[in-house]
N, C-alpha and C positions, 0 to 999 in steps of 0.2 A: 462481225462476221455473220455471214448470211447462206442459209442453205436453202433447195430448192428442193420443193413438195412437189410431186406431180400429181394433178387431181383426176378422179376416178375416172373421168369421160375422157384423157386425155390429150386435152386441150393442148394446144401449141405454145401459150404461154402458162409459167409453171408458176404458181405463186409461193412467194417468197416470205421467210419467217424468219426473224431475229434469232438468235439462240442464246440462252442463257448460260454461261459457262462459266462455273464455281470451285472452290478448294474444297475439298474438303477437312473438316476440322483435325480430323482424327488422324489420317493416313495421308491427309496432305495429296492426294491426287486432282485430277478436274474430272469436273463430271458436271451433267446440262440440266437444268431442273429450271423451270417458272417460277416454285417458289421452296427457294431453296428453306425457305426460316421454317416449314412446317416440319421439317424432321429436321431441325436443329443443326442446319447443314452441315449433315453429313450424307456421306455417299450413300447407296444400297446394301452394299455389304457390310458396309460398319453399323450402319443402323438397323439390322437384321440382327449382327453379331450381340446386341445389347440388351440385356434382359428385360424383357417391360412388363411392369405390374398394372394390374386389374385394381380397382377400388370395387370393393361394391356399396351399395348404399343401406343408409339402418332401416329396417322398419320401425315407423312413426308409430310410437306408443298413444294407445287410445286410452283420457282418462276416466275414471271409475264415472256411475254415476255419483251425481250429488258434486257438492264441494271436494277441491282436489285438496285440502288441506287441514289438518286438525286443528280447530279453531280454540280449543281448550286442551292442553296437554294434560294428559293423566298423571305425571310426576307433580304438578302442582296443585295446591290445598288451596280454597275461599280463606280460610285462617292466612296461610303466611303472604297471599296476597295482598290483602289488608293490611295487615301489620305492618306491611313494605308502602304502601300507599300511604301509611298514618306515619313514618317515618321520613317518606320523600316529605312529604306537609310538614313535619315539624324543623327539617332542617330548614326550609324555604323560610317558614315563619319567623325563627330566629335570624336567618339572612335580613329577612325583611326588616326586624326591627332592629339590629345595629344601623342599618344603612339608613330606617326613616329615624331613628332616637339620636344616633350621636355622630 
């Protein structure tokens, strides 16, 4: 189907435009849109009637100077890190020697 624009200077020939003519999802009417997929075709008044939410966006947290990260925790002691180091080593060590011994 084709309908006929007349243009401003009123020319004798009137140029001609396709029309686009769609259901709508909601209310099931026709209604003429180019591109009907940008409001989820649907009509004008259904897609008015629909509540639409705003996002807004975070502000970007600025990190501290220096290192962003504690590199030495305060809950931990040089003692029971060690201890834990000299005990990862000793289980390794007996690993190692059933497997090189027997």
């Amino acid at each position: 189907m084709y309908t006929a624009l007349l243009r401003i200077d009123m020319s004798v020939k009137p140029v001609y435009v396709k029309t686009f003519w769609h259901n709508c999802r909601n209310c099931k009417i026709h209604y003429m849109s180019e591109q009907p997929h940008v409001r989820a075709n649907l009509c004008d008044e259904c897609w008015f009637s629909m509540p639409h939410y705003k996002t807004t966006t975070k502000k970007q947290q600025k990190p501290s100077v220096g290192p962003t990260y504690d590199w030495w925790p305060e809950d931990v002691s040089l003692v029971g890190l060690l201890l834990y180091v000299f005990g990862c080593s000793l289980c390794l060590l007996i690993i190692g020697y059933y497997l090189w011994m027997k």
